[in-house]
C-alpha positions as CSV (number, residue, x, y, z in Angstrom):
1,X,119.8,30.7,67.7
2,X,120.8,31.4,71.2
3,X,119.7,29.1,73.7
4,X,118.4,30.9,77.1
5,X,117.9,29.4,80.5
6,X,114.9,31.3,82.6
7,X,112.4,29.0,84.1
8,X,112.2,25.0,83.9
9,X,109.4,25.6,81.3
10,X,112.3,27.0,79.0
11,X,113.6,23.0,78.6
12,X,111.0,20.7,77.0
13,X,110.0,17.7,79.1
14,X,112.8,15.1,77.0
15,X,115.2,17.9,77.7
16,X,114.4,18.1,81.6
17,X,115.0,14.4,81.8
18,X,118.2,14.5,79.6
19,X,119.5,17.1,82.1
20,X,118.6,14.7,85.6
21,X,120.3,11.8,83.4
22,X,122.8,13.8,82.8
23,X,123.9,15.9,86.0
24,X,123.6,12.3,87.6
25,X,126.8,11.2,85.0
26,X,128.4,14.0,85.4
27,X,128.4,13.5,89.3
28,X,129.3,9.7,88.8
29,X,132.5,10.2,86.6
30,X,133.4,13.8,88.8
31,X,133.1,15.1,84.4
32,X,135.7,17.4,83.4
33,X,135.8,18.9,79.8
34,X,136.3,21.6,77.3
35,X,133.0,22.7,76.2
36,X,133.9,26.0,77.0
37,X,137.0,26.5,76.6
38,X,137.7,29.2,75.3
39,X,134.8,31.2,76.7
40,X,134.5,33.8,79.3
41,X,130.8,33.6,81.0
42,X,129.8,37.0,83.1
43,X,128.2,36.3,86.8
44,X,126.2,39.1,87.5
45,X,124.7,38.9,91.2
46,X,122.8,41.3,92.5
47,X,122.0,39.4,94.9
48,X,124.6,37.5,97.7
49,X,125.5,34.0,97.3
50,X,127.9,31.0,98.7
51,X,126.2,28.1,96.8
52,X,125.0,29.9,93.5
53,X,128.3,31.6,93.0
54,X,130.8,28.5,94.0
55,X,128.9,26.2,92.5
56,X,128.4,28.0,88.6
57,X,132.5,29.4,89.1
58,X,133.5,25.7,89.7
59,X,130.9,24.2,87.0
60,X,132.5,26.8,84.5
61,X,135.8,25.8,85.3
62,X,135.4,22.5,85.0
63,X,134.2,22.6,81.6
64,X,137.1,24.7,80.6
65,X,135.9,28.2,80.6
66,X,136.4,31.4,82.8
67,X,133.8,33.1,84.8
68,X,134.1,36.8,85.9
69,X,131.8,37.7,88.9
70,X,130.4,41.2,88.8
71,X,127.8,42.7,91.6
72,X,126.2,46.3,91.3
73,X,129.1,47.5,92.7
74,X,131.3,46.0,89.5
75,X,128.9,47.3,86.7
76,X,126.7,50.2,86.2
77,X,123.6,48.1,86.8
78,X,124.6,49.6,89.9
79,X,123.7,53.2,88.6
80,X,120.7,52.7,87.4
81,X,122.1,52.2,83.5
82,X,119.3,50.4,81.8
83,X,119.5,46.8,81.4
84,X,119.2,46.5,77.6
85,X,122.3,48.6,76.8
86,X,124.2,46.2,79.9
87,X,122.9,43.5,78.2
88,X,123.9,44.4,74.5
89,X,127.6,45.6,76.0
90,X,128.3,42.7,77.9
91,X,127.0,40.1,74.8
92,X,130.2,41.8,72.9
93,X,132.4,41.1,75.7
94,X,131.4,37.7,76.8
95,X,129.9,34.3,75.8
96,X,127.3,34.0,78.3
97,X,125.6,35.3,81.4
98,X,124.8,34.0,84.6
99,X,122.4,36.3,86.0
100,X,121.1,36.5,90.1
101,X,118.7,39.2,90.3
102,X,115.5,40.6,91.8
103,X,113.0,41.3,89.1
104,X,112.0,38.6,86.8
105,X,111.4,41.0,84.2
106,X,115.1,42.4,84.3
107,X,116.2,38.5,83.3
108,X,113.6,39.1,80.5
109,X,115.1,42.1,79.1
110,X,118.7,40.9,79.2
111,X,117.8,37.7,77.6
112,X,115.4,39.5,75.0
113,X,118.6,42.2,74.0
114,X,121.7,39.7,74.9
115,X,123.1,38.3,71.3
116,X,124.2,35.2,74.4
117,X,122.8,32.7,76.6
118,X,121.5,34.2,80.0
119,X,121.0,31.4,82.7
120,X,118.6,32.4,85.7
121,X,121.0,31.8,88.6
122,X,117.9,33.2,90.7
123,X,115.0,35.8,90.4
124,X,112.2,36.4,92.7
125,X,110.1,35.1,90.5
126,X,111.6,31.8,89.8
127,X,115.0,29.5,90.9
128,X,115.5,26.9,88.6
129,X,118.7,25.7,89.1
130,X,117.8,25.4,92.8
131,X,114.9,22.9,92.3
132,X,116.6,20.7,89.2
133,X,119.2,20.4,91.7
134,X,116.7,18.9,94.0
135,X,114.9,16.6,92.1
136,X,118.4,15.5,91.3
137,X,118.7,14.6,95.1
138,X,115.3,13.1,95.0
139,X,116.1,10.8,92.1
140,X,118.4,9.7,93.8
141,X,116.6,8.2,96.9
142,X,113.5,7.7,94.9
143,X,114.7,6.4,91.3
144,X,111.2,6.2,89.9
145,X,110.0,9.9,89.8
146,X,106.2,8.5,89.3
147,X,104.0,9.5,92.5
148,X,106.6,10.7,94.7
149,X,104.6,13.2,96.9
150,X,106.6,16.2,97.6
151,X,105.5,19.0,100.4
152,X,107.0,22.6,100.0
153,X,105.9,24.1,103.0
154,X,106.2,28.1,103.6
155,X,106.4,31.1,101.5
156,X,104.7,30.8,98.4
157,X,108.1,32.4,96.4
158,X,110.5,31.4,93.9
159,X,111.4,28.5,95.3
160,X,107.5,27.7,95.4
161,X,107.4,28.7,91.9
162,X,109.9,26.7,90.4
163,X,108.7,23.2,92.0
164,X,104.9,23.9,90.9
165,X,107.6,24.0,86.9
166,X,109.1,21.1,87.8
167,X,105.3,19.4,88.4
168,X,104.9,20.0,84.2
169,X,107.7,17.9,83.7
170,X,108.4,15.2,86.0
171,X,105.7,13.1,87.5
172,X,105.7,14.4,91.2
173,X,102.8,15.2,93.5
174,X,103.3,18.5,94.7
175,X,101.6,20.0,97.7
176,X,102.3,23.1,98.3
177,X,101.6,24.4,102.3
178,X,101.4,28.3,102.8
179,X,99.4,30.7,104.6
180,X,96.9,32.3,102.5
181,X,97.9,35.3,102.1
182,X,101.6,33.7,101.3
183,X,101.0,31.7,98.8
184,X,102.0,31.2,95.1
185,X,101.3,33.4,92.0
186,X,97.8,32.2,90.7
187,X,98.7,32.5,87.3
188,X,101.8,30.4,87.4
189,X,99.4,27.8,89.3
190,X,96.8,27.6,86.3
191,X,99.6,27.5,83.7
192,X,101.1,25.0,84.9
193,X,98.0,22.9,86.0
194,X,96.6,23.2,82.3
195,X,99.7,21.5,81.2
196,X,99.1,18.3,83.7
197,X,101.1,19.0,86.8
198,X,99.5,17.4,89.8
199,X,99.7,20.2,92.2
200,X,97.2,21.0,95.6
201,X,97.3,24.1,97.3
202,X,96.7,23.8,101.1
203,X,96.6,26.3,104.4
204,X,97.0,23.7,106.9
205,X,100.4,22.3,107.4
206,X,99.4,18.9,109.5
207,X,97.1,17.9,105.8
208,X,99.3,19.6,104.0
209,X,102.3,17.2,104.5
210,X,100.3,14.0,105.6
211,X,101.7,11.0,103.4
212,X,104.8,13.4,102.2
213,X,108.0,11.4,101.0
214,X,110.0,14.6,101.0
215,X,109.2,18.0,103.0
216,X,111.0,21.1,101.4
217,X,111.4,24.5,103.0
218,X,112.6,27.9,102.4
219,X,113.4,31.0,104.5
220,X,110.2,33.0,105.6
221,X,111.7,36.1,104.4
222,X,113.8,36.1,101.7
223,X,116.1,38.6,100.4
224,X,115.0,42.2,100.1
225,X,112.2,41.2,102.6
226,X,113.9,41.9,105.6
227,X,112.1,44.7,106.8
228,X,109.1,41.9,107.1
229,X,111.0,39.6,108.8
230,X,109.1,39.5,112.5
231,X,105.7,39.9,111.0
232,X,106.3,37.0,108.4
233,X,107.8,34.9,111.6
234,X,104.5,34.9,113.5
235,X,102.7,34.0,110.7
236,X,104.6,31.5,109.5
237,X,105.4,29.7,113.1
238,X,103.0,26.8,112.5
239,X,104.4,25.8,108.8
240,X,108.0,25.2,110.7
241,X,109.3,22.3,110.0
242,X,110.0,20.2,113.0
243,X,109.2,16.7,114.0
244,X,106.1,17.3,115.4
245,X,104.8,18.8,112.3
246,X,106.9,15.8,110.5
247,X,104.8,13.2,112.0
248,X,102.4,13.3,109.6
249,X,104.2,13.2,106.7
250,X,105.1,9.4,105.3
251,X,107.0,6.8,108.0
252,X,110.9,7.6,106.5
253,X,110.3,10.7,104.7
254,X,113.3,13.1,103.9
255,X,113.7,17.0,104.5
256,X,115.4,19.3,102.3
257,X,116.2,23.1,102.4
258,X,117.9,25.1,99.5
259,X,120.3,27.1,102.2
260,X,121.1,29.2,103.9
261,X,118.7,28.0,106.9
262,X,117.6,29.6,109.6
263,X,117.7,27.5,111.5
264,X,114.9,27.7,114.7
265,X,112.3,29.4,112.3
266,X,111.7,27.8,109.4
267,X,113.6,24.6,110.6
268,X,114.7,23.2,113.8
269,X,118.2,22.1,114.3
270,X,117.1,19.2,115.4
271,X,115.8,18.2,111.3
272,X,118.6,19.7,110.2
273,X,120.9,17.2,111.5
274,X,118.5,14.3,112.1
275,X,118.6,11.2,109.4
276,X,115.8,12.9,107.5
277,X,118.0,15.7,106.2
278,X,119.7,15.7,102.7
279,X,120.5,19.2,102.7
280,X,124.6,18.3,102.5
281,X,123.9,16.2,99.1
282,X,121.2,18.5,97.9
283,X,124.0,21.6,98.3
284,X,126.6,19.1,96.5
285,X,123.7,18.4,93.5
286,X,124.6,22.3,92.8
287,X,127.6,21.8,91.4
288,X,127.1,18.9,89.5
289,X,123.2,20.0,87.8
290,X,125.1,23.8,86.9
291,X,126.9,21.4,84.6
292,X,124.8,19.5,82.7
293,X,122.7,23.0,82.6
294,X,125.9,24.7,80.9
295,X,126.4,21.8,78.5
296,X,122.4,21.7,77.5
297,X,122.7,25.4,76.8
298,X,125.9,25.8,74.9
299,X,125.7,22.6,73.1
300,X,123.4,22.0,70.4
301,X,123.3,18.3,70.3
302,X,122.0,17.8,73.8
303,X,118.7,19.7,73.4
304,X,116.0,17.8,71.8
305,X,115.8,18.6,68.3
């Protein structure tokens, strides 16, 4: 059966925290091996990408196998050839595929008609990768997951998305800070509240981060949303993260941001290179979580039975 990789809800709970155990060993012994060698794993980006890309083409290589990077100007996804025959052409080519795309529902399609693994290397939907990456980081500052309060301040997005998945699984209090009429898909909200995630949705950004360990934040316009960019930045000017606003998080709380910045609107420069910021190890925590995501999806023995 193959294994796909779309959403954090795709890995049980025991397999989330077999991943985080095992990215952190993998980062500890710099792991090399040959789990795929042998195999040749497509990288299909729609979408541009310096940490996504480097990170999976070094992951892959360390584990023995071959990437080949393709954007829409490589393939025919580029002109307008329906996904399901890409997806059932390129499962007869290659062993796997690393997918960066726009529409959720196109990762869906590829992973319903693929006869191999698809891994959601970002969607605007959800970024998984991204935010198992950072509760890597946080595990390491904070080795006991259990009430760690954790404030995503901006766009309600993918990135929003993805931490109120993580919430299911790990024992975080999640606050997520948006304007209202930014903020995160309702029905991802309920799911994932049904199924015990302690998250609270708030407008204001001084409550919204008061007692916050670690204060997370995005680009106000991400990509494809450019065209929005200056009405999104007046909006979102009070939810920038800055020390003023950091004040009234927890004494000694940590920022992170999953890059590229930009910096002076969603983040000063000032947090950026202050002692709160663990954007540097967070970036690095790429690398080594694309790993252990490889290894839980091409081999059997470590997914929960």
């Amino acid at each position: 059966m193959v294994t796909h990789f779309l959403t954090i809800l795709d890995m049980s709970c025991s397999d989330a925290w077999k991943v985080l155990g095992r990215a952190a060993e993998m980062k500890a012994t710099n792991h090399r091996g040959a789990l795929l060698a042998g195999k040749n794993l497509a990288l299909v980006f729609e979408k541009a990408s310096t940490r996504t890309r480097v990170s999976f083409e070094v992951a892959i290589a360390h584990l023995g196998g071959k990437a080949i990077f393709m954007t829409t100007q490589d393939s025919q996804l580029g002109r307008d050839e329906p996904v399901r025959d890409t997806a059932r052409v390129l499962s007869r080519y290659v062993d796997g595929m690393v997918v960066r795309t726009f529409e959720h529902e196109k990762l869906e399609e590829l992973a319903a008609r693929s006869g191999v693994p698809v891994i959601n290397a970002l969607s605007d939907d959800y970024h998984p990768c991204q935010v198992l990456s950072d509760i890597l980081t946080i595990r390491e500052h904070a080795s006991d997951l259990t009430g760690v309060r954790v404030a995503y301040v901006g766009d309600g997005n993918n990135m929003a998305h993805s931490w109120i998945n993580a919430a299911v699984h790990f024992p975080i209090e999640l606050s997520l800070v948006t304007p209202k009429a930014y903020a995160p898909k309702a029905h991802i909200m309920e799911k994932a509240v049904a199924l015990g995630a302690r998250v609270l949705l708030s407008h204001d950004p001084a409550s919204g981060v008061a007692g916050a360990d670690y204060v997370y934040t995005d680009v106000w316009a991400s990509m494809g949303q450019e065209a929005e960019q200056d009405a999104r930045a007046k909006v979102f000017f009070p939810y920038q993260v800055s020390e003023d606003l950091l004040r009234n998080a927890a004494k000694g709380c940590k920022v992170l941001h999953c890059l590229p910045a930009h910096r002076g609107e969603e983040i000063t420069d000032e947090v950026m290179e202050g002692p709160r910021s663990l954007l540097w190890d967070q970036a690095e925590n790429r690398l080594h979580m694309q790993k252990a995501i490889l290894e839980w999806v091409f081999d059997s023995k470590a997914r929960t039975e």
